[in-house]
C-alpha positions as CSV (number, residue, x, y, z in Angstrom):
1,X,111.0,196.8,40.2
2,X,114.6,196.0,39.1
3,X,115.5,194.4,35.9
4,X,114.9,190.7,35.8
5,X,118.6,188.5,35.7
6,X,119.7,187.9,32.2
7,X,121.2,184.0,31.7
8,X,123.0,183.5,28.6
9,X,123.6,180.3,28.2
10,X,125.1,177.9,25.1
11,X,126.5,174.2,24.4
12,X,124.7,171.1,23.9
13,X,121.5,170.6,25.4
14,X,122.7,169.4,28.4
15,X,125.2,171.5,28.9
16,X,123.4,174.3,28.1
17,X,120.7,173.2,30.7
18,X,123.2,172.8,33.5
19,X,124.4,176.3,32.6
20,X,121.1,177.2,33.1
21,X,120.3,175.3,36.3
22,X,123.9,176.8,37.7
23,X,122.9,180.2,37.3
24,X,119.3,180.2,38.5
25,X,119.7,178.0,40.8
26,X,118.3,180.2,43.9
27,X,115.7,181.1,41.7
28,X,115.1,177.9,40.8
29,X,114.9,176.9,44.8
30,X,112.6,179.9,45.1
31,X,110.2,178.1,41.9
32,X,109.6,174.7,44.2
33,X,108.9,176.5,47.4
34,X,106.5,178.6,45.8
35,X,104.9,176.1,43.6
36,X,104.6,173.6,47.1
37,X,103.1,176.5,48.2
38,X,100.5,176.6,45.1
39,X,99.6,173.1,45.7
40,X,99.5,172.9,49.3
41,X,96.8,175.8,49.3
42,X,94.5,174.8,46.3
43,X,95.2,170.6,46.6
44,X,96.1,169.9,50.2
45,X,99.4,168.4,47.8
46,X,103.0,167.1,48.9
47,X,105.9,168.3,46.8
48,X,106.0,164.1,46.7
49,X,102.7,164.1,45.1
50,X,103.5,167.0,42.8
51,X,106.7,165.5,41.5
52,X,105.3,162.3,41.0
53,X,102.3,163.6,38.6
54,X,105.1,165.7,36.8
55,X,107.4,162.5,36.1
56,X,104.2,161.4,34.3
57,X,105.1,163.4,31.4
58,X,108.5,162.4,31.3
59,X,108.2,160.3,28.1
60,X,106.0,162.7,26.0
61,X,108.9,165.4,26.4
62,X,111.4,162.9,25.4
63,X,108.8,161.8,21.9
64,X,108.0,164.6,21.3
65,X,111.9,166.9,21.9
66,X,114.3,164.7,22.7
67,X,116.7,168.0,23.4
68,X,114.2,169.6,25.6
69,X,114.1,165.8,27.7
70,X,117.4,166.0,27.6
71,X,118.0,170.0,28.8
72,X,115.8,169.6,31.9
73,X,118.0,166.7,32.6
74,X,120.9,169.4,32.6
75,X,118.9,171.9,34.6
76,X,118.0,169.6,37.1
77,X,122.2,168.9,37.8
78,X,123.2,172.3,37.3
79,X,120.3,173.8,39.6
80,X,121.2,170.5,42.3
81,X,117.6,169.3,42.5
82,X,116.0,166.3,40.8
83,X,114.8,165.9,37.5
84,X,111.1,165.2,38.9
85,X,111.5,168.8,40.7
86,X,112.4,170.5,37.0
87,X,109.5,168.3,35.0
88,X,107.1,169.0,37.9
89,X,107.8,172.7,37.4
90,X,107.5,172.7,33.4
91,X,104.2,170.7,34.1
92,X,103.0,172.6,36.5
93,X,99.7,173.6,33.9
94,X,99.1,170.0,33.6
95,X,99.2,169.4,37.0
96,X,96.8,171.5,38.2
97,X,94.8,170.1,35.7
98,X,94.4,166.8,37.4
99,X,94.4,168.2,41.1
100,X,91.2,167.9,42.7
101,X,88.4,171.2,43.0
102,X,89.6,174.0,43.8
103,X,93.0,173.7,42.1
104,X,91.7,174.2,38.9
105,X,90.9,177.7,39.4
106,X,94.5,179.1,40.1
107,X,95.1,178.1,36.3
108,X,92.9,180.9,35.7
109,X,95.5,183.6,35.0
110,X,95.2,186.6,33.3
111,X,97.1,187.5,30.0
112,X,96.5,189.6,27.1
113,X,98.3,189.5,24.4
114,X,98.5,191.5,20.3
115,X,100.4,191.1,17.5
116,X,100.8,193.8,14.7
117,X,102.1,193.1,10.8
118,X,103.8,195.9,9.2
119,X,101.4,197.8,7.7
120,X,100.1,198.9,11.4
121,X,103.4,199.8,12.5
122,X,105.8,203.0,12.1
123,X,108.8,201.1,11.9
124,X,106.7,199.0,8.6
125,X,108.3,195.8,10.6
126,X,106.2,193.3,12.6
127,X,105.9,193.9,16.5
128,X,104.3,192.1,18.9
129,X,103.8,191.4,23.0
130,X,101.7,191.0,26.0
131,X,101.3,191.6,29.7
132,X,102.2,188.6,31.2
133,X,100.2,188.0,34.4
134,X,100.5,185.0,37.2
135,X,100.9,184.4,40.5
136,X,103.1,187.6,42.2
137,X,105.5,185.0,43.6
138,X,106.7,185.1,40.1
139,X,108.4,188.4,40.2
140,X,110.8,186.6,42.7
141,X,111.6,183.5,40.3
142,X,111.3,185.2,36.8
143,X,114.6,185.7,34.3
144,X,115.5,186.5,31.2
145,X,116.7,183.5,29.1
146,X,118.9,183.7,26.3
147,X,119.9,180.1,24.4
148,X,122.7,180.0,22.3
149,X,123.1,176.7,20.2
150,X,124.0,175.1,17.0
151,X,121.3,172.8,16.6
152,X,118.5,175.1,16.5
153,X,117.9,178.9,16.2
154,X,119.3,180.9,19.1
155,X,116.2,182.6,21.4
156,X,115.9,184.9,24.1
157,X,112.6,184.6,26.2
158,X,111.1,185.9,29.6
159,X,110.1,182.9,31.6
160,X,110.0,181.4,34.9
161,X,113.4,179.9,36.4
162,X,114.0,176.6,35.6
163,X,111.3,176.4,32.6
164,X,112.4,176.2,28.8
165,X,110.4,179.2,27.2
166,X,107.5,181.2,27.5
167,X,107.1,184.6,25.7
168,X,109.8,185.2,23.3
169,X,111.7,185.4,19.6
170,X,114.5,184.1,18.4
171,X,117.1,184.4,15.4
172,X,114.9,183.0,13.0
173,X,112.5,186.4,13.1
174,X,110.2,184.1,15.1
175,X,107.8,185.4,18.3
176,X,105.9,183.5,19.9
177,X,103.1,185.4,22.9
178,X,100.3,183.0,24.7
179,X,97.1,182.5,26.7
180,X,96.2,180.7,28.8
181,X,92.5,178.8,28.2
182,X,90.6,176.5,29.7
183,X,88.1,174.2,27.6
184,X,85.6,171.7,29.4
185,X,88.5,168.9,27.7
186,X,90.8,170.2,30.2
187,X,91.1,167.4,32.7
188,X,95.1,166.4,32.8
189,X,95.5,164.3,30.3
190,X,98.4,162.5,29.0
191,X,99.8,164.7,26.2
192,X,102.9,166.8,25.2
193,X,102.4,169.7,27.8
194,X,102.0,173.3,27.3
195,X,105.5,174.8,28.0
196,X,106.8,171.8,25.9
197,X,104.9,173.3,23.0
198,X,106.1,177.0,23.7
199,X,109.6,176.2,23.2
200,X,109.0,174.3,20.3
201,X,107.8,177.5,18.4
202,X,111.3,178.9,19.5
203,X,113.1,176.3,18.3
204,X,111.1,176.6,14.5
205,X,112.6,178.2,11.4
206,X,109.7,180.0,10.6
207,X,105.9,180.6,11.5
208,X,104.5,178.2,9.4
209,X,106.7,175.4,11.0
210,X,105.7,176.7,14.1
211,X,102.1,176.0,13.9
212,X,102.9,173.0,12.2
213,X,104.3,171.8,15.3
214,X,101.5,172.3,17.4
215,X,98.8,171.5,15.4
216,X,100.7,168.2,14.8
217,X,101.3,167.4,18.5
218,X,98.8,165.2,20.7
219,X,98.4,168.3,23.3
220,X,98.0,167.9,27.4
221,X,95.9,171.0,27.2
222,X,94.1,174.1,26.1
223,X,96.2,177.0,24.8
224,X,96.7,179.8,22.9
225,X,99.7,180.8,20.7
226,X,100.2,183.6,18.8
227,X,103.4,183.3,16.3
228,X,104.0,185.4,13.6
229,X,107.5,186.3,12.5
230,X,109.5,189.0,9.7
231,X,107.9,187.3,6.7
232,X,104.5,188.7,7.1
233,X,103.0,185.7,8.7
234,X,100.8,186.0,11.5
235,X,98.6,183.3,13.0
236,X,97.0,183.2,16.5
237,X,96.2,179.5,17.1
238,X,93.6,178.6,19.9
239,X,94.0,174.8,21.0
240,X,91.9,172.2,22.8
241,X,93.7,169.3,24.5
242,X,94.1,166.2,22.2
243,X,95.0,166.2,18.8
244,X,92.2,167.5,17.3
245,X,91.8,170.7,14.9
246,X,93.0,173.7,16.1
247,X,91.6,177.2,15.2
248,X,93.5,179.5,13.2
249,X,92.6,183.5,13.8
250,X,94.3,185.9,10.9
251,X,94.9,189.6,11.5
252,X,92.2,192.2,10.8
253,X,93.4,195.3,9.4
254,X,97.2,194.2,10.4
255,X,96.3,193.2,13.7
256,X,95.6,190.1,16.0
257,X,94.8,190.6,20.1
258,X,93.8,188.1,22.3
259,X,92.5,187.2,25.9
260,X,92.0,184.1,27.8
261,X,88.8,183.0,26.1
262,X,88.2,181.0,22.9
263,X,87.0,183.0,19.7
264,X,86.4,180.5,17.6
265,X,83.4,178.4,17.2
266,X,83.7,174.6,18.1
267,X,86.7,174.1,20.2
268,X,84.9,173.6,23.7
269,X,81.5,172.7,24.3
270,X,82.0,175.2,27.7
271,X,84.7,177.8,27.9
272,X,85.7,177.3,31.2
273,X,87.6,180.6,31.6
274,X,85.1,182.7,30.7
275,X,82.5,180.9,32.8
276,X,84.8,181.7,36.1
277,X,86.5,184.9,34.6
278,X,83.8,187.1,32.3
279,X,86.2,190.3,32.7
280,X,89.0,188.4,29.9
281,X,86.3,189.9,27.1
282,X,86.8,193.5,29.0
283,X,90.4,193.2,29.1
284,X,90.2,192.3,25.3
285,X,88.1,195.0,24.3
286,X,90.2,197.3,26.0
287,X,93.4,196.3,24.4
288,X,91.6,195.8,21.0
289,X,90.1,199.8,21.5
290,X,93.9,201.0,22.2
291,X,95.4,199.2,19.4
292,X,92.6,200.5,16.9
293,X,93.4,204.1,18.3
294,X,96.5,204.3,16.1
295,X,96.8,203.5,12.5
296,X,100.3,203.1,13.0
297,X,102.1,202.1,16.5
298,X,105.8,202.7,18.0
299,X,107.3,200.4,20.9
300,X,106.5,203.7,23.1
301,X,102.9,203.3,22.2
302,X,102.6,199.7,22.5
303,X,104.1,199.9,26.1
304,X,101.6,202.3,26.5
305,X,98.6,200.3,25.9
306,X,99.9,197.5,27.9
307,X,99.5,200.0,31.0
308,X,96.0,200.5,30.8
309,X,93.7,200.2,33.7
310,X,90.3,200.2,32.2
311,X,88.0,198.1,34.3
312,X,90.7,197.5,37.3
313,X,91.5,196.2,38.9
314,X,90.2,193.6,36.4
315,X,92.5,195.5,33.6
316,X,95.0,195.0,31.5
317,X,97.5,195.9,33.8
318,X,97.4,194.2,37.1
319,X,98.4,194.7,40.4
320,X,98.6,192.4,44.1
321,X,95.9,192.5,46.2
322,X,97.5,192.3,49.2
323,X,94.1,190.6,50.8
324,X,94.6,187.9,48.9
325,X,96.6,184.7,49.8
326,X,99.8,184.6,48.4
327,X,99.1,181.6,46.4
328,X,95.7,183.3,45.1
329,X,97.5,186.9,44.6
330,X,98.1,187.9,40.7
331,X,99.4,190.5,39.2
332,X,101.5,191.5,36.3
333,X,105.1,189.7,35.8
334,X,106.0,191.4,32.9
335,X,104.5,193.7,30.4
336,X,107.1,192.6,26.9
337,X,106.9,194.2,23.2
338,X,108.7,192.0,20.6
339,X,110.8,193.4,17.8
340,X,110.8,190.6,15.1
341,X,113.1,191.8,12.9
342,X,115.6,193.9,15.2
343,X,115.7,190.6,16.7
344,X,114.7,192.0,20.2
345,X,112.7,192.5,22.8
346,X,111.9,195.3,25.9
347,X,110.2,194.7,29.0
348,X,108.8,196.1,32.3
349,X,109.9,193.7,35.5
350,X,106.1,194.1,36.9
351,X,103.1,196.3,36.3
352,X,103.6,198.3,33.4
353,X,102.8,201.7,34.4
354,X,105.0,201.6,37.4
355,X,108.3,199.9,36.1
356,X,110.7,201.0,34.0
357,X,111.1,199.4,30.8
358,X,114.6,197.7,30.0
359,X,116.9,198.5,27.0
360,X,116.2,196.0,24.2
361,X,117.8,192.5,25.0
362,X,118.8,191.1,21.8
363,X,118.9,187.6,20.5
364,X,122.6,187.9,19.6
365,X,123.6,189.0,23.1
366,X,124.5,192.4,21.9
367,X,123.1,195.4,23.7
């Protein structure tokens, strides 16, 4: 596949987010006609209906980050849409949530994600990364993000167009990778939602601040994070909805990976991905086995294990199945390796073993 567009953008946070929405604004256009898509199929759902369940969450973004409130507001006028179209799109997690049946299941993407501290790594700095994997209409509304501002640290992240963050670092030495997961809390409930919360670990000062957020924050849903940043720290933090505890994984022997079911005790009566999905503890094992291969890993290798195909095409890396609807067909977006304290970050437009991986895209906008 070819690279994925790079927007730089910078200002206020409304400026900044109509810079945003001005650049991606066909991608953006390509975002709602694939999500009505997405809830047509699974819901039987109007883009009305959609947008208003999204506006729902208006006032928790605005509580919880006034700035983020506020930059969707600028997306929304650069991209020419509405405001409910941009907060029904960095809902859309939370919406499925409260769609009837079978919509639940399409939030039952595949990502598998590792982060390594420097002892397990040739460079003796932190890396980290993570196939992400979603519906293939993804490919066709994906970016590269890179914020530029005063009143925070700047970032760079891979995300959907017209969403504030999703896998990422930023100046700070922070990176942030994610899973999803689905407890039997999960039920769309009123609550700062998930992509709210990823940009809120790029918009933190540190690792520690970073989980402080989120483990402060009444939550719409389940989630994973895993933060760590050019201190040392590492923490993988699993999350039910609410605002209740939160569990905390710490590397073993310099290294954290994670699937898309809960590993610690206590935080869902019934895991709900793994009930529908069993194959997230094969695509864990697998990436566990390849990271354990090494006592010290390189970018090269790392990109490497993100490629494997053990158990596909269930595997780590993932491909369309063209006899799937498009709304049911995933696959991998983007397989991404984070360099915390180059301040940078590669990554493969698609399945990792086919596409070429980028030149590092820095935080700084140098190249």
């Amino acid at each position: 596949m070819a690279r994925y567009d790079i927007v730089t953008v910078s200002g206020d946070p409304e400026e900044r987010g109509y810079r945003y929405g001005l650049a991606a604004r066909t991608r953006i256009e390509h975002a709602l006609q694939t999500y009505a898509g997405v809830f047509r199929h699974y819901a039987g759902w109007d883009w009305a209906t959609v947008r208003r369940h999204g506006s729902r969450f208006a006032a928790p973004i605005a509580d919880f980050s006034p700035a983020s409130a506020r930059e969707i507001r600028g997306i929304a006028r650069g991209a020419g849409v509405e405001e409910a179209d941009i907060l029904a799109l960095n809902t859309r997690s939370e919406i499925m949530f409260a769609a009837p049946g079978r919509a639940r299941a399409v939030a039952s993407t595949e990502c598998t994600s590792f982060a390594l501290t420097p002892e397990r790594t040739t460079s003796r700095t932190p890396l980290m990364g993570q196939n992400w994997d979603w519906i293939e209409g993804a490919r066709t509304t994906a970016l590269v993000l890179r914020v530029l501002r005063d009143d925070g640290p700047d970032f760079v992240t891979v995300v959907e167009a017209g969403m504030l963050a999703k896998v990422g670092l930023n100046s700070s030495g922070v990176g942030l990778c994610t899973n999803t997961l689905i407890s039997d809390g999960d039920e769309g409930r009123f609550g700062v939602p998930y992509h709210v919360l990823l940009r809120s670990v790029l918009d933190s000062d540190s690792g520690a601040e970073a989980v402080r957020r989120i483990q402060s924050a009444s939550r719409a849903n389940s989630a994973n994070y895993l933060i760590a940043d050019t201190t040392g720290f590492c923490a993988d933090l699993e999350t039910g909805p609410g605002d209740g505890p939160c569990g905390v994984i710490a590397p073993e022997g310099g290294a954290v990976t994670h699937a898309n079911h809960f590993l610690v005790d206590g935080l869902t009566g019934v895991d709900k991905y793994l009930e529908r999905k069993a194959h997230t503890r094969n695509r864990l094992h697998h990436l566990t086995e390849r990271v354990r291969a090494r006592d010290t890993h390189t970018v090269a290798s790392l990109q490497a294990a993100l490629a494997d195909h053990a158990d596909a095409p269930f595997s780590v890396c993932q491909h369309p199945d063209a006899a799937q609807p498009d709304a049911e067909r995933t696959c991998t977006i983007a397989g991404i390796v984070l360099d915390l304290a180059d301040r940078s970050m590669v990554y493969a437009a698609g399945s990792p073993c086919e596409s070429a991986w980028s030149e590092p895209v820095r935080v700084d906008a140098s190249f």
